[in-house]
C-alpha positions in Angstrom: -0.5 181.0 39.8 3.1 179.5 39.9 3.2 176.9 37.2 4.7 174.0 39.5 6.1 171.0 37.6 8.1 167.7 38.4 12.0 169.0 38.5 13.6 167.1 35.4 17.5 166.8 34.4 16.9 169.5 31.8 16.3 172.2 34.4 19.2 171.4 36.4 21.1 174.4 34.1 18.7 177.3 34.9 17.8 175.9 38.4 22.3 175.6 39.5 22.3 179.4 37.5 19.8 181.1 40.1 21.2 179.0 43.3 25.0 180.5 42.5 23.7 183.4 43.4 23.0 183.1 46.6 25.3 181.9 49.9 22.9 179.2 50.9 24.6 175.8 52.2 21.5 173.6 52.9 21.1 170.2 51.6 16.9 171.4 50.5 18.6 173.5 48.0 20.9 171.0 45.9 19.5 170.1 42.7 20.4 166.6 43.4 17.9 166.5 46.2 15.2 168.5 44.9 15.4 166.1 41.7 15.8 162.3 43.4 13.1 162.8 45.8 10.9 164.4 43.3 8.2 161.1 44.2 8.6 160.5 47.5 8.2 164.0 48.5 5.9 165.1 45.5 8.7 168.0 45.1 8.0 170.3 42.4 9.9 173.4 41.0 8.6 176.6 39.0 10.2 179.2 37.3 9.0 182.8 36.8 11.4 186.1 36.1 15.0 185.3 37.3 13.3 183.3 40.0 13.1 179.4 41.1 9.9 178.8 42.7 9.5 175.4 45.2 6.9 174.0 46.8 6.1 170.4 48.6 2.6 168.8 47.9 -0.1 166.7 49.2 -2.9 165.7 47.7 -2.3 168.4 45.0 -1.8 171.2 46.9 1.1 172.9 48.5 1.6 171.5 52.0 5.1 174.2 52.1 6.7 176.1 49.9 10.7 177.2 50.5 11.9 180.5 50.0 12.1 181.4 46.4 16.1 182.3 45.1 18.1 183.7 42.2 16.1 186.8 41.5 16.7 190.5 42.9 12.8 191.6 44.6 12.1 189.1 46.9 9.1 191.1 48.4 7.6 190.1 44.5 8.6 186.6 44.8 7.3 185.5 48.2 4.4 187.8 47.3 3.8 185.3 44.3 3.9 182.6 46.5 1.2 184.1 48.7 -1.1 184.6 45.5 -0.4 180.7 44.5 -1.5 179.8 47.4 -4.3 181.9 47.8 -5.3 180.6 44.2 -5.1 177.0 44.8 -7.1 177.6 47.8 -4.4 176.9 50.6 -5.5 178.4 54.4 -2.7 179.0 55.6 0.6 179.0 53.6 3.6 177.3 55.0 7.5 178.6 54.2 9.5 176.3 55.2 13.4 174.9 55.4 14.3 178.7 56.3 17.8 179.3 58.0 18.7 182.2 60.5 19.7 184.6 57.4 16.2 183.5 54.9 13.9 183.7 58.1 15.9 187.1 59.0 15.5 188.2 55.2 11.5 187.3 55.1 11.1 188.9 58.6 12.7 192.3 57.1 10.4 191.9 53.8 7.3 191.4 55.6 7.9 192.5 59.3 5.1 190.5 61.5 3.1 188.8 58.9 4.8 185.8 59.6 5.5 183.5 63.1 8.3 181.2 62.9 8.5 177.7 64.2 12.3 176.1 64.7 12.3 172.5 62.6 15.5 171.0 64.1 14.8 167.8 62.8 15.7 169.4 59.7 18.7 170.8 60.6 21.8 171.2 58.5 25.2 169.5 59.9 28.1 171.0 58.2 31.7 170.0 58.6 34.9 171.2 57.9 36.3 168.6 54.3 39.7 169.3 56.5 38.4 168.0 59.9 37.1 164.8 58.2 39.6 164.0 56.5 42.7 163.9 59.1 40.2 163.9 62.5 43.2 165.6 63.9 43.0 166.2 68.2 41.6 164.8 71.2 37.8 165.6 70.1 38.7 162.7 67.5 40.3 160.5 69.2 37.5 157.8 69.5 36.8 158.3 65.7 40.8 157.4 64.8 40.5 154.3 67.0 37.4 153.0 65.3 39.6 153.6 62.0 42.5 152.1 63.4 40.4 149.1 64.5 39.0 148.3 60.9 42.4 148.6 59.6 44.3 146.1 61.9 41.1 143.5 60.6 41.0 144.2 57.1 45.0 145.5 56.1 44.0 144.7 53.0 40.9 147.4 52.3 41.2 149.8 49.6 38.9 153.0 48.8 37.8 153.2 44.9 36.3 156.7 44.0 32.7 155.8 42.5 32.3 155.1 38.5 30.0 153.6 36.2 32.3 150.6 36.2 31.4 149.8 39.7 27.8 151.1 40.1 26.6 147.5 40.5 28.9 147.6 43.8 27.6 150.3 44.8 24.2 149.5 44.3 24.7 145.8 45.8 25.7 147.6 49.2 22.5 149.5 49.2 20.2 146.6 48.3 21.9 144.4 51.3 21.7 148.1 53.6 17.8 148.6 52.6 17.5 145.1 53.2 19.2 144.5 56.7 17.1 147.7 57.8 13.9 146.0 56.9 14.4 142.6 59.0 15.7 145.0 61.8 12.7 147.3 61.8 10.2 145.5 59.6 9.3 148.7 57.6 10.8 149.2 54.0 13.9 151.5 53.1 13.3 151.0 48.9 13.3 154.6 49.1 16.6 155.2 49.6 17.8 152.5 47.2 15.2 154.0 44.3 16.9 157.6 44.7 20.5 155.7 44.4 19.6 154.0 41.3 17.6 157.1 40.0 20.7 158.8 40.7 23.1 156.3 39.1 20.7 156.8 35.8 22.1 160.7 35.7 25.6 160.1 36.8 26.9 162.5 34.8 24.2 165.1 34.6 24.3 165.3 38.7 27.9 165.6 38.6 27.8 162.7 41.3 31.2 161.7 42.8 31.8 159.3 45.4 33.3 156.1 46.3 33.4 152.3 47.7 35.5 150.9 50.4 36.6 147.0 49.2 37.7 144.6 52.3 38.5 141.0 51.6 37.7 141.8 48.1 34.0 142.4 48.8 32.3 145.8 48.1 31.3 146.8 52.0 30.5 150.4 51.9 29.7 153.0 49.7 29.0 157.2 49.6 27.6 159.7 47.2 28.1 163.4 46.7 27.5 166.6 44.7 28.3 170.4 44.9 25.6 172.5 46.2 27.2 175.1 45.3 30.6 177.7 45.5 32.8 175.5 47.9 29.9 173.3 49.7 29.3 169.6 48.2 26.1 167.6 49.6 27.1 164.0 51.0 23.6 162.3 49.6 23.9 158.8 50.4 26.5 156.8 52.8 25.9 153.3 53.3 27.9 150.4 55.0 26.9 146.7 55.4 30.3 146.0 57.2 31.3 147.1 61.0 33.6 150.5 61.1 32.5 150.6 57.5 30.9 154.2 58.3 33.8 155.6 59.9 36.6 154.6 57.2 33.8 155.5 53.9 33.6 159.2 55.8 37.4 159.7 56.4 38.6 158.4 53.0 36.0 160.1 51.2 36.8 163.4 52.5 40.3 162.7 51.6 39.2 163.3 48.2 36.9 166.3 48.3 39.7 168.7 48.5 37.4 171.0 45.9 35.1 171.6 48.9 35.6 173.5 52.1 33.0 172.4 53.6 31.1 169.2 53.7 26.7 168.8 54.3 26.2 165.4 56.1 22.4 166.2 56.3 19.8 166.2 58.7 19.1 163.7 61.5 15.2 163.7 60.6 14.8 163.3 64.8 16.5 160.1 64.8 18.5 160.0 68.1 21.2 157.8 66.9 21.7 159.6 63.6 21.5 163.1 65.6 24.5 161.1 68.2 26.3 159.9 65.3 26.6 163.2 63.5 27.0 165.9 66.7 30.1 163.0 67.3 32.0 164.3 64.4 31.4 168.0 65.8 30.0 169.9 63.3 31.6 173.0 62.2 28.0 174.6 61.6 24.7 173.2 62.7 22.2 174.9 59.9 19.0 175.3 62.3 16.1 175.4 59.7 12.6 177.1 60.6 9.4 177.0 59.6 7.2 180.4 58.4 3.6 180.5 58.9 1.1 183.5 57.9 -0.2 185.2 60.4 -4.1 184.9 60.0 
């Protein structure tokens, strides 16, 4: 049996170690993730040769595990996950989170044994940093009017990258976000603000970077980022309380990430006006993300 545990700070080392050896670019694989939605999604991480194990859990068993990384015999290692599973008396294991080159990789390990679902809820949308940041051509021309629009209201607006000296801005916009999203759909978004603050608590130890976008001298949006890995950053959190705040946080901030090639806006978790929003910017790579089952 795997010995699954809540991911804490102190395994971000050996956990980063492992994922720089692959080429994955999904948001499911940042440390960062894994470790801020630890709770909400019961996420917990093992590790076993040169291996990190993960798996998702409900009611103390794995409901999916993802594809384990950083080792060399991946036949062993998803063979593991089988016996786990099989131990913890789970009918019908679930690998999930799988992109065209893991689901190609498992097929070739274990030709048949496995049928394959597409999740595209959980798809990956991956831009270009360069794209972002100058939205040069037609294809953007709608995106530089928005930008232009806030401008000519608020001349005045200034970006500020994120620090510790103006968390409390930051975490003001996503209390005011969480709450405007409540009396609009009368359900709770404290998630997202717990992960923030959780986050905030290991600034430094996430390697978070980011930044806040001032108008009239009031904190109106914010946005939070870490490197997944290589030349790939994970944008975690992006958050606006003002109109055309989302357009001018995106553009400024990837002004800045000129460490990262490319940029991981996340999934649209099925939402059609997320999904609108971020096929809009025209994604240099959509990450489509499956699903593995055991055949019985």
């Amino acid at each position: 049996m795997i010995d699954f545990k809540k991911p804490e700070i102190s395994d971000k080392s050996r956990f980063q170690k492992a994922l720089d050896k692959t080429d994955f670019m999904g948001c499911d694989c940042s440390f960062a993730n894994t470790y801020l939605w630890r709770d909400y999604y019961d996420i917990r991480i093992g590790f076993k040769e040169d291996f990190v194990f993960k798996a998702y859990f409900d009611n103390g068993k794995p409901s999916g595990y993802t594809l384990p990384f950083g080792g060399t015999d991946l036949k062993w290692a998803v063979n593991e996950i089988l016996l786990d599973a099989q131990e913890r008396n789970v009918e019908q294991p679930l690998i999930g989170l799988l992109t065209e080159e893991t689901k190609a990789l498992l097929e070739k390990n274990f030709s048949g044994r496995f049928v394959y679902e597409e999740n595209r809820e959980s798809a990956d949308y991956i831009y270009l940093q360069e794209n972002l940041a100058y939205l040069k051509g037609r294809k953007y021309h709608g995106k530089r009017n928005h930008i232009s629009q806030f401008v000519r209201k608020y001349p005045d607006y200034r970006y500020v990258p994120l620090t510790r000296e103006n968390f409390s801005d930051a975490l003001l916009i996503a209390a005011k976000w969480c709450d405007e999203r409540k009396d609009i759909h009368g359900e709770s978004f404290g998630s997202d603000y717990s992960a923030i603050e959780d986050g905030f608590l290991h600034f430094d130890e996430l390697e978070f970077f980011g930044g806040i976008i001032y108008a009239d001298n009031q904190a109106v949006a914010m946005t939070v980022a870490s490197k997944i890995r290589g030349n790939v950053c994970d944008v975690h959190f992006e958050k606006s309380i003002i109109e055309g705040g989302y357009p001018i946080i995106n553009q400024e901030f990837s002004k800045t990430a000129t460490d990262y090639k490319y940029l991981n806006r996340e999934e649209d978790m099925g939402l059609e006006g997320l999904r609108k929003s971020k096929l809009s910017y025209r994604p240099d790579i959509l990450l489509m993300k499956y699903n593995a089952k055991l055949v019985k």
